[in-house]
N, C-alpha and C positions, 0 to 999 in steps of 0.2 A: 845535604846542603844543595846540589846540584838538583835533586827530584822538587826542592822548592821554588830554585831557579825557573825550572822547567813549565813548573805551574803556576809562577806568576802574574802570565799573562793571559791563562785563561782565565783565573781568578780576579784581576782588573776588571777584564769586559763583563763576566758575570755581575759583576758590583753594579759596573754604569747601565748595562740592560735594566738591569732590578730599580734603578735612580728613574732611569725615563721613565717606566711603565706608572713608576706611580707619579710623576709628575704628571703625565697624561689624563690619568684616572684623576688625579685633583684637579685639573682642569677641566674635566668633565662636570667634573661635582660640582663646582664654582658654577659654571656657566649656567647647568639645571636651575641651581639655587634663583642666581639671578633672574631666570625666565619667567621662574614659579612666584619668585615677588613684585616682578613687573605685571604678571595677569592678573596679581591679588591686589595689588595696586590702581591698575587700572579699572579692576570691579570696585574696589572701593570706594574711588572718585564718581563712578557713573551710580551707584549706591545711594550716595549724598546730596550729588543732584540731584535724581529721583526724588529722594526726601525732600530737600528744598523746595523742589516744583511744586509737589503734590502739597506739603503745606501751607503753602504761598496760595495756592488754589483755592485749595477749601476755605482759606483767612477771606478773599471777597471776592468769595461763588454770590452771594444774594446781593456785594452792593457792586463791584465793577466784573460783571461774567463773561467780558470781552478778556479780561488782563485772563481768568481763571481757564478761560478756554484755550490759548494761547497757552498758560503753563502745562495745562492737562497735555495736550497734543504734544508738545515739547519732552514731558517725562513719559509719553506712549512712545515717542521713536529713539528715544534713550535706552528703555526696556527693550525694545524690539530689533535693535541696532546692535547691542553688546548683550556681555556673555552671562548680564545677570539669568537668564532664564535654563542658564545650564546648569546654576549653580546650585546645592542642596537645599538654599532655602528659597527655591524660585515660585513656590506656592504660594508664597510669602507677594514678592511681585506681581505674580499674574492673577491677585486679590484685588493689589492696588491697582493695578490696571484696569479690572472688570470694572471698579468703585470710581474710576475716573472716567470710563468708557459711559457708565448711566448715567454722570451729571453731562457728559458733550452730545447724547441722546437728547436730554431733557431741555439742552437748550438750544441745538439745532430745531428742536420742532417748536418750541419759544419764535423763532426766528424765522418759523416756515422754511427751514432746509429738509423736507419729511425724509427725501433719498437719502440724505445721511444719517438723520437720524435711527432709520429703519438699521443700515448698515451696523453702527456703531454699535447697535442695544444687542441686535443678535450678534455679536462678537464676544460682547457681553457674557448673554446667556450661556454660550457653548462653554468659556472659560469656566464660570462658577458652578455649570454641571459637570465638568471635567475634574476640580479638583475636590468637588463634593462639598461647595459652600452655599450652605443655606442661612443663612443669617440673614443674607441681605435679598436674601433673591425675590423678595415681593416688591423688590424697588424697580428691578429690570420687568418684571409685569406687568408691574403698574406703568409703566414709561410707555411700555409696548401698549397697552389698552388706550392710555390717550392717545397715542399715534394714530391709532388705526380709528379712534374715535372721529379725530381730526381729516382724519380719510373716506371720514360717512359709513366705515366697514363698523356697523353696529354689533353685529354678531361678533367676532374677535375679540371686538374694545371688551365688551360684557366676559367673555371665556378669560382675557389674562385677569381682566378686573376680579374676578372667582379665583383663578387661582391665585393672584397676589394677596388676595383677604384668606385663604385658606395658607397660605406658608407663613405668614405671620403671624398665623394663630397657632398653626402649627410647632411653628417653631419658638414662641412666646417674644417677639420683638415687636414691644408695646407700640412705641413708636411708630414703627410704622405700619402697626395694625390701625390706630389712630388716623394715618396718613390712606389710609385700606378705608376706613370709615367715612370717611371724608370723601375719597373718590366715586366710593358707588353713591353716595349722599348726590353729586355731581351729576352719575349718570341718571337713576331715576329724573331726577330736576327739569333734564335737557330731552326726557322722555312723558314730560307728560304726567309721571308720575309723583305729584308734589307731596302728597302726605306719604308716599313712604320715601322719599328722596326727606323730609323731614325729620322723618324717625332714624334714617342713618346719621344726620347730621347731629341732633342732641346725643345720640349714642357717643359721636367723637368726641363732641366738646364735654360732654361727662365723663370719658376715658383721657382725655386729654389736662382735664384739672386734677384727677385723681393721681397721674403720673407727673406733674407739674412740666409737659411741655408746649410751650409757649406757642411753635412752630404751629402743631396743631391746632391748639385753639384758635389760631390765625384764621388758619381754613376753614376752620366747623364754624365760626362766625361768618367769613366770606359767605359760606352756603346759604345762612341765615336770612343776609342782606339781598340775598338774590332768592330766596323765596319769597320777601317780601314784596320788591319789584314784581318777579310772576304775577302776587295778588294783589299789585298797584296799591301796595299799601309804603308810599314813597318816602313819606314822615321815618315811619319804623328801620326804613331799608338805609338812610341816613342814618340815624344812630348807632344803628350797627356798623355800619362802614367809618364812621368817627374815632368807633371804639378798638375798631379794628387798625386803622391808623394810625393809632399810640404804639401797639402793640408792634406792628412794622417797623414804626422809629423804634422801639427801645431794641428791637433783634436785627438793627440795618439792614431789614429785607425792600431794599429798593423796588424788587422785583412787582410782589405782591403789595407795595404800596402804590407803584404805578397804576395796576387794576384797579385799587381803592378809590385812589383821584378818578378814575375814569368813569365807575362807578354811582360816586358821587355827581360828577359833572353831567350823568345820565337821568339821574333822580330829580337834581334840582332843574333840568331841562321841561319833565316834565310835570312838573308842580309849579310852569313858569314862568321861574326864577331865571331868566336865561344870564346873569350876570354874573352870578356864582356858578352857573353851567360853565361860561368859559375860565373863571376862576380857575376851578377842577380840572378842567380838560387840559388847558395852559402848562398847570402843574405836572400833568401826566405826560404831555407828549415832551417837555420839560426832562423828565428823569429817562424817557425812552432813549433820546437824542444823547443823554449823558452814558447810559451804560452800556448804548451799543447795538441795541436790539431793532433793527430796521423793520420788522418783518407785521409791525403795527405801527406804522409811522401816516401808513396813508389814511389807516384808516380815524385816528386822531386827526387827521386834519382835517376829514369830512365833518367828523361831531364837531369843531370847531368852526366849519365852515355853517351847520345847521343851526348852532346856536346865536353866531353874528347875526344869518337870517331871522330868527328870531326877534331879538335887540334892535331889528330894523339897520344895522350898517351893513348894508350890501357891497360897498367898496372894498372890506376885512373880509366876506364872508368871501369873495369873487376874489380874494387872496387865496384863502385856505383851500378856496374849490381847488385852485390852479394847481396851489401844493400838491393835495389828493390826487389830480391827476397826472401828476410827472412823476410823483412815488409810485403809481401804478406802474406806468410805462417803463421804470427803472425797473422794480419786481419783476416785472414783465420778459423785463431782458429782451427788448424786442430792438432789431437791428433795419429790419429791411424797411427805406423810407417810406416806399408806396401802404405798409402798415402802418407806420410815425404818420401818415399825413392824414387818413382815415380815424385814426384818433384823434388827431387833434381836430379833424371837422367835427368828428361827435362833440368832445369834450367843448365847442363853440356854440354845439345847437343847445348841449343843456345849460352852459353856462347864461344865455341868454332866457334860457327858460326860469333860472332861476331867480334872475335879476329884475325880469319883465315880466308883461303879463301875453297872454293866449295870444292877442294880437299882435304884439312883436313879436312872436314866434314864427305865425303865419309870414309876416314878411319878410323874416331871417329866411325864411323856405324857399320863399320865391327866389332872396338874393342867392341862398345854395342852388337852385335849378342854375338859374342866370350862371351862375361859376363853373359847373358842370360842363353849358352847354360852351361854354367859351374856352374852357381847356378842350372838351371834345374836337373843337374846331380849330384849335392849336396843336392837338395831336396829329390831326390829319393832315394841316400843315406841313407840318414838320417830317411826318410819314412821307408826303409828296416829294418832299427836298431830298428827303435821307433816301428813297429810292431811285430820284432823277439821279444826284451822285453815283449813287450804286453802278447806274448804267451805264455812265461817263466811266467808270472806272474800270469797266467790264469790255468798253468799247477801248480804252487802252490798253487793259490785256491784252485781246483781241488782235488791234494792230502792232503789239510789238511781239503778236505767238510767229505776223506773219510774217514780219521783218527780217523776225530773227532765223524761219524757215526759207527764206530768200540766200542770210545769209549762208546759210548751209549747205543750200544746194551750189552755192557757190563756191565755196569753201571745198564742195568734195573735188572739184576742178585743180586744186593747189592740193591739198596731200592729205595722209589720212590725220595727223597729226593737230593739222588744224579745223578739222571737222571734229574731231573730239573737245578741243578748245570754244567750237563755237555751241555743241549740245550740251557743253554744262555751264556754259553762260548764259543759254537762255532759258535752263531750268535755275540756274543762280536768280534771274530778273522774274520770271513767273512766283517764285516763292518770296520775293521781296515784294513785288507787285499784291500778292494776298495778304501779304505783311500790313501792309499800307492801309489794304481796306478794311481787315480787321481794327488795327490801331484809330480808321477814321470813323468805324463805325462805333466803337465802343466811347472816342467824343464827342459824336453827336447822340449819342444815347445819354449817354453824364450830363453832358451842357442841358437837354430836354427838362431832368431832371432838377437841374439847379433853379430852372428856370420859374418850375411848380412850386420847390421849398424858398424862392425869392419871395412868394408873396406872405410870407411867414414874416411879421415888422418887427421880429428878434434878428433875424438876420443880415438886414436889406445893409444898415450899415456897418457889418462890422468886416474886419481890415483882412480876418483871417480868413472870411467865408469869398472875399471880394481877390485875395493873392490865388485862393483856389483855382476861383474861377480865371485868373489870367495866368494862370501855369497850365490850365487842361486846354487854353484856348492859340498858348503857344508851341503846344506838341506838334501842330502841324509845320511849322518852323526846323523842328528839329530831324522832323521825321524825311523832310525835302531835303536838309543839309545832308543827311544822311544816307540818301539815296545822290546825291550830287558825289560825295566823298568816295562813295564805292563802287560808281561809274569810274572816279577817277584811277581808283586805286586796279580795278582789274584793267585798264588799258596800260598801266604802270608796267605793270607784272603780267604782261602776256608771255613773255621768253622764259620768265621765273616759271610761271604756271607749265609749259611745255617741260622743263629740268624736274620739277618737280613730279609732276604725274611721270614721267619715266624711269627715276631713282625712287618713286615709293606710291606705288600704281592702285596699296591699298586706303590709303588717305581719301576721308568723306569730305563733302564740298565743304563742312561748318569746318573741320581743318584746315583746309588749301586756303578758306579765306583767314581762319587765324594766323598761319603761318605769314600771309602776307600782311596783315597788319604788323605783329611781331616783325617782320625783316624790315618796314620802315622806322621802325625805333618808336613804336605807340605803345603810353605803358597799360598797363591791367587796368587803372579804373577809365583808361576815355577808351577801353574797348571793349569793356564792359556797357558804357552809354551807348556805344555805336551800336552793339548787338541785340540791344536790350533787355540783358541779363546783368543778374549780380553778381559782384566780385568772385563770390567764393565758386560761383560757374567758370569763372575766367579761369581760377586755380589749380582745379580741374581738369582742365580740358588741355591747360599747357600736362598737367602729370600724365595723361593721357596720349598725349602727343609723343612727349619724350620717349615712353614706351614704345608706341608707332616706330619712331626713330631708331629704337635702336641703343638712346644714348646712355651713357654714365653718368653716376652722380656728378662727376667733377666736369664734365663736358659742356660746354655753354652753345642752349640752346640757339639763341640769338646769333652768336659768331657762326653758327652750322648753317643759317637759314640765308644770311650775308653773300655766304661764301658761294651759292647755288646763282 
């Protein structure tokens, strides 16, 4: 009884040791479990999105391919972002990815974005030769051939266009062997070679009915319609473009119905009919405008603009020209005005060419010399004033280099203390002083400028172009206040400035002056205006300071500077 006693209480604690460890161990278990359903959970959900996007896509690729390029891109950084590509069926993924990556290919170069396109397609290709999918790979070929087609690089176009008809045969994907037939039907066409660009064309549209798809035959007819244009046989290249129309509407390809219309509106142009030319054209730049595609907008508006011409209303046609020529200039991306103003002098001498005849041309000529020579002689102008300034400004340096050298030599007479006071206030006024001339030069350079795009009669009245110009015209206002304020502020702070340089000797002059704005209680944004710099410079430069100082987080700057 007593030996039970005894072992009592080692026999307790052996119990509760044995109770924790597995509470622990089930705690463990728990938690794994947990983690392991939230990663599969959270795959799941980025899974489904994926799916959603990607079908949502494909649903209107041919009629809204702005909404489908947007979901593509969307489900590519969903993919690329989470953990589907870790997971066992990531082959699975980076399929639908290559498959999404050749339609955003195919319609950045729609669109004339060729640098992305090029990016995109060979992202493509490495994916589907990575995980050994052929099936689809004469589509990534094909995409790449017109690229480079589009790029004048005829040699390439022709090598993928060979091998996208050779993987498709290869690998028996009717479809877009069909699509393979069609294209080189295309290249021949655009080379000269009509009668065998013919024979690939009936080849598609006969592989195309045999296999019943539609898409194809779209195209093996397109080809048709534009062999026929080639041999200005314009009657025939209608019909086909007609028939080919129907076929667009019944498979919602906006896309290649837009071409249709354009087509047409090219046929009846020259057979013309220029009243169904704008009809067609109308219609086409119409469905461009709706699905997004900028990247022929300008050039629908010139064929609109040559068909007006035609029809004799030059008022409409001196419309579309105008369109045409700001859609360039948008493509263009072009920023620098002195280019904006060079086009639009062109874009005035042909617009008059178009409207007029030889002889108003001639005397458009003369008034462009006459304008020339009158801004020449307002450049010079102006150059004479912006240099006389310059010198005035120069001859103020100048006399405050030697003012301020008077004071110094004066200043070494009274102590050393205020000889160091007086050389870095007149290196404080020299670097304000260049401040000035810069700030004065850069508005009278601006103003120059407004002054040229003033005679542009979009501009002359409007409120936004006219606040411009009286906000650049009152920086010299602020730039004077601003140099009055800091005159004031360093004869303020001449005892400050001596405490200061002795208690912290490494402080740069953009400091001494910040601190001194800070000790008069100015907040971050009017010292930001006065320096002019932005806020988040000002933010900065106090963090910067602080350190200088010394301080702690809990230590107020302000009350430290007061106190000096």
């Amino acid at each position: 009884m007593r030996r039970i006693e005894n072992y009592l209480p080692l026999i307790l604690n052996n119990s509760i040791a044995r109770w924790l460890r597995l509470s622990v161990c089930k705690f463990h278990i728990c938690f794994f479990i947990l983690c392991f359903f939230t990663i599969i959970s959270n795959a799941q959900k980025d899974s489904v999105e994926v799916e959603k996007l990607y079908k949502t896509g494909f649903e209107k690729l041919r009629i809204k391919p702005q909404k489908s390029i947007a979901n593509f891109e969307n489900a590519i950084a969903i993919i690329d972002s989470s953990d589907l590509l870790k997971a066992e069926n990531k082959n699975y993924f980076l399929l639908k990815k290559a498959l999404m990556l050749d339609q955003l290919g195919h319609y950045y170069r729609v669109d004339t974005e060729f640098v992305s396109s090029l990016k995109v397609l060979q992202e493509s290709l490495k994916i589907k030769e990575s995980i050994g999918e052929t099936y689809t790979l004469s589509t990534t070929y094909r995409s790449l051939g017109r690229l480079y087609l589009h790029k004048k690089d005829t040699v390439k176009g022709y090598q993928f266009y060979n091998k996208a008809f050779d993987a498709s045969k290869k690998y028996k994907n009717a479809k877009e062997h069909v699509n393979d037939l069609s294209a080189l039907s295309a290249y021949y066409l655009s080379h000269n070679q009509h009668e065998k660009g013919k024979v690939y064309a009936e080849k598609a549209l006969k592989y195309a009915d045999s296999i019943g798809y539609s898409k194809g035959k779209s195209s093996a007819i397109f080809r048709f319609s534009r062999y026929a244009r080639i041999k200005k046989d314009y009657q025939t290249a209608i019909s086909y473009s007609k028939e080919n129309s129907k076929i667009c509407k019944e498979n919602n390809d906006n896309i290649s119905l837009e071409k249709v219309y354009k087509n047409l509106g090219y046929a009846y142009r020259k057979l013309k009919q220029p009243e169904k030319a704008v009809l067609y054209y109308k219609k086409s730049l119409d469905l461009l405008i709706e699905i997004g595609l900028e990247g022929h907008i300008a050039n629908r508006c010139l064929s609109l603009s040559n068909a007006y011409t035609d029809l004799g209303n030059h008022e409409r046609a001196f419309a579309y020209y105008r369109g045409y020529k700001r859609q360039q200039i948008k493509d263009m991306n072009i920023k620098s005005v002195k280019e904006f103003a060079e086009l639009e002098a062109k874009y005035a001498y042909e617009q008059q060419k178009v409207i007029d005849s030889i002889r108003f041309t001639e005397i458009q000529k003369i008034k462009e010399s006459q304008i020339l020579e009158e801004a020449s002689t307002k450049f010079w102008k102006v150059t004479t004033i912006i240099a006389t300034i310059f010198g005035i400004i120069i001859a103020i340096i100048i006399f405050l280099l030697r003012k301020r050298r008077e004071q110094v030599k004066l200043g070494e007479l009274k102590n050393k203390m205020l000889q160091n006071e007086i050389d870095y206030k007149q290196k404080d006024i020299s670097d304000f002083a260049l401040n000035i001339s810069r700030n004065h030069k850069w508005r009278e350079e601006l103003l120059k400028h407004i002054k040229k795009i003033k005679k542009s009669s979009s501009v002359k009245e409007d409120a936004n172009f006219k606040a411009l110009e009286k906000a650049i015209l009152d920086r010299e206002i602020v730039d004077n206040s601003a140099i009055d304020f800091q005159n004031k502020v360093d004869v303020l702070n001449t005892a400050f400035y001596e405490k200061l340089h002795e208690k912290y000797p490494t402080l740069t002059k953009t400091e001494v002056k910040l601190c001194s704005l800070i000790r008069l209680n100015i907040d971050n944004n009017e010292i930001a205006i006065l320096q002019n710099v932005a806020l988040e410079s000002v933010y900065r430069s106090r963090s910067r300071l602080r350190k200088k100082l010394n301080l702690s987080p809990e230590e107020d700057l302000n009350a430290l500077l007061r106190k000096l």
